[in-house]
Residue, then its C-alpha position, 0 to 999 in steps of 0.5 A: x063809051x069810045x074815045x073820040x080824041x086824046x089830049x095832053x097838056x102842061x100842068x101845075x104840081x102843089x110843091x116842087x121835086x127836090x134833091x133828097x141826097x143833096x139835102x141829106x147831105x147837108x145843103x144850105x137852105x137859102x129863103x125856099x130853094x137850096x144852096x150848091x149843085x145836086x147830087x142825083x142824075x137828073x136835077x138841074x138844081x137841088x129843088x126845081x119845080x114839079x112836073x104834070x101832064x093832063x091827059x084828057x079822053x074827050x069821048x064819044x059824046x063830046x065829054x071830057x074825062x082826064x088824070x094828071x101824070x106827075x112826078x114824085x117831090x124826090x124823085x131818082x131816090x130809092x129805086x124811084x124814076x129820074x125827074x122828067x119834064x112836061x115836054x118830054x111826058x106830052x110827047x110820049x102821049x102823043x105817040x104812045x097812048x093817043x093811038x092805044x087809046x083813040x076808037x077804043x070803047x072802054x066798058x070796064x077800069x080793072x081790065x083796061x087799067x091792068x092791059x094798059x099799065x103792062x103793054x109794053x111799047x117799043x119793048x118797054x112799059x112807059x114811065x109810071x107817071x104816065x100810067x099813073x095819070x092815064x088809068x085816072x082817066x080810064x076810071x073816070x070814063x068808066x065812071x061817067x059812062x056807068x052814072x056812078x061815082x069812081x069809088x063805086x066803080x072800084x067797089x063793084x069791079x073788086x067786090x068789095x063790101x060798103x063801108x062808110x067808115x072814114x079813112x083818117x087823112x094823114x097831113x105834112x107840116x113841111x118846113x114850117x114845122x110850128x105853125x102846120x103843126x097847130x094847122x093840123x090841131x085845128x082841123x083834128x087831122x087823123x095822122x100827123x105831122x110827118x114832119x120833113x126830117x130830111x137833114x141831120x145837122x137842121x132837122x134832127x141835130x147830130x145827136x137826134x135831140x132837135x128832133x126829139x125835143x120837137x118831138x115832145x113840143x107837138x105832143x104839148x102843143x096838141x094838149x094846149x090847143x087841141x080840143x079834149x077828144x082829138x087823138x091823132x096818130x103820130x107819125x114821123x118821116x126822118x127819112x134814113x136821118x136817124x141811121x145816117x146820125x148813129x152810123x146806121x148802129x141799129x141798137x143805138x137807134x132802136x135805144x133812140x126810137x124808144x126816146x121817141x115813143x116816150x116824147x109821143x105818150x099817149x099817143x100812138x106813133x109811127x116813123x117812117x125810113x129810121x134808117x135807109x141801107x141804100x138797098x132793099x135786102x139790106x134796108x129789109x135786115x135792118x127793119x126787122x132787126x128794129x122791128x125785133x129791138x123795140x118788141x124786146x124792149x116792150x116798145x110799140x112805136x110801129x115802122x113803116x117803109x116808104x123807099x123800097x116799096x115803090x112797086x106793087x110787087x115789092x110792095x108783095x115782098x116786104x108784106x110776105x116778109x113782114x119787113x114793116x108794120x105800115x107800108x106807105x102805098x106811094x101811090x105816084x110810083x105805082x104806076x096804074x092806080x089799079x096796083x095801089x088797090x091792089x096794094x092796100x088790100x094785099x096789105x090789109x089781108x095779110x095783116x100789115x097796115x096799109x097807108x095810102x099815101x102819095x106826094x105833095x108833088x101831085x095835083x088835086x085831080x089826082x089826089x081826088x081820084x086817090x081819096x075815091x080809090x080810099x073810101x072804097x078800099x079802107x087803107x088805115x089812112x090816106x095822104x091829104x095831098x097836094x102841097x105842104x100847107x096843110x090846109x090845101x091838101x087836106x081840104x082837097x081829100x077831105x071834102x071829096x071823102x065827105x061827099x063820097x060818104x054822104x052820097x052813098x050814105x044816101x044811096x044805101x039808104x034809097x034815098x036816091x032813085 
């Protein structure tokens, strides 16, 4: 199917981008913004609003196909690109993908997708926001083009086996740590609650026992409401907050993690970044150094990286190095959504859990075209994006992997011909 005509346009996000090192280091909230000035190159204000760009294939026959360039909630943080803004996104596709793309007859994702993701323009790849929407359209129009489902696109072109599992969706409660948090018992969420431990003194206390005893009141909560056979996995984003309150002492904080894994039985748990050392080798040493402290004291709550990991290629070297128990495949910082399926499988073949995540900073079109890349590559869990309320995301990703599951359900089945 060629493409006739390339077109962009401004796009809402489901959350905002924020100052991640402004907020670890202590900025006030003020109502839902932040008070003081940021910190990191490229905010004008410690939390501003998201950044999108639609980029639509209008092809041959007139129909329209799209994905939706965005950019992560803490952008410029952990080796993640600086904020941008739609203008300047909207002129880059104008002046680069309109003319790549515009008489193309695009027959296949895997190969369009990957050619793309690399081509380097005037000397340099675009931005990863801009190949993370664009490759969307690119499996959309394969899709539209072939009568199939996206997810079915990328089972054929990577031979992968049908599984009509569910991929349990993970949700974030935000801010609203309390009331998400019943949200999610109410929905039987999979993963939860991610929490949003994002700073020591308000979220975590100096001596980790806000957190903790939050910690303990979800595990309650979910005993008070929840029905008898809900048993979701735990897991935690503290965000570097428990390295940065123990003075990065990693026995005192394997010693807290254990504190943790108790406050969460029976439940399975992870924690996200427990520690951030501002560098790869030094964040990988630290992981495995926790990583060695919890089995030796018979301690089974899992760790996964998030920062650090943002290309696939890293994403290679923290597997190899089996830095992690879970690497979260952010799926924004990719790049080409062809390397986040790259990337769960990379994973789940070489025996390290892969958790397709993303950013409450996206919009819904991509966060569909994410569940169709899930259903079909079986991560251990998946994002229930955009937003933080819970409701929203989860409802997005998880209505889009019911309708996958029961059409291909029946289409195994021939019920469909």
């Amino acid at each position: 199917m060629k493409v006739k005509k390339v077109l962009c346009s401004k796009a809402l996000t489901g959350f905002y981008m924020d100052d991640k090192e402004a907020i670890k280091a202590g900025a006030k909230s003020d109502g839902f913004v932040y008070k003081g000035k940021p910190v990191t190159p490229g905010f004008k204000s410690i939390r501003q609003p998201g950044v999108a760009v639609s980029v639509m294939f209008i092809l041959e026959d007139g129909h329209m196909v799209y994905g939706d360039c965005a950019v992560a909630q803490y952008a410029a943080n952990g080796g993640r690109e600086i904020p941008n803004t739609a203008e300047a996104l909207m002129k880059l596709v104008d002046k680069y993908v309109a003319p790549y793309f515009e008489g193309m007859d695009i027959k296949e994702f895997k190969s369009t997708a990957e050619k793309f993701d690399r081509y380097e323009f005037d000397g340099k790849r675009l931005p990863a926001s801009v190949r993370y929407g664009v490759t969307q359209a690119i499996l959309e129009a394969v899709a539209y083009d072939q009568k199939l489902t996206m997810c079915e696109v990328v089972l054929n072109e990577y031979h992968l086996p049908l599984d009509l599992t569910p991929v349990r969706i993970n949700a974030q409660s935000g801010d609203e740590r309390y009331t998400n948090v019943d949200k999610m018992i109410l929905k039987k969420v999979g993963m939860m609650p991610h929490g949003l431990i994002n700073n020591v003194e308000e979220k975590l206390g100096t001596d980790g026992q806000i957190f903790l005893d939050w910690v303990k009141w979800v595990t309650k909560r979910i005993s008070e409401i929840g029905e008898p056979d809900y048993k979701p996995v735990m897991r935690y984003d503290v965000y570097g907050c428990i390295g940065k309150a123990f003075n990065n002492d990693l026995d005192k904080v394997g010693e807290y993690l254990i504190k943790v894994a108790d406050a969460c039985k029976p439940y399975e748990v992870f924690v996200e970044m427990p520690v951030d050392m501002k560098s790869n080798e030094k964040q990988l040493e630290a992981m495995k150094y926790l990583r060695k402290y919890l089995d030796d004291a018979g301690c089974r709550l899992k760790l996964i990286i998030d920062e650090y990991a943002n290309t696939y290629e890293e994403i290679v070297q923290w597997v190899d190095a089996k830095g992690a128990d879970m690497v979260q495949v952010k799926t924004i910082d990719l790049g080409g959504i062809n390397n986040i399926i790259e990337a769960d499988l990379y994973c789940k073949a070489h025996g390290v859990l892969a958790y397709q995540g993303g950013t409450c900073n996206q919009t819904d079109k991509a966060a569909i075209v994410c569940a169709n890349l899930a259903v079909a590559t079986k991560p251990f869990a998946m994002a229930g994006t955009p937003g933080m309320g819970v409701d929203e995301g989860v409802m997005i990703v998880s209505n889009e992997q019911d309708r996958l599951l029961a059409y291909l359900k029946a289409k195994q089945e021939g019920l469909l011909r």
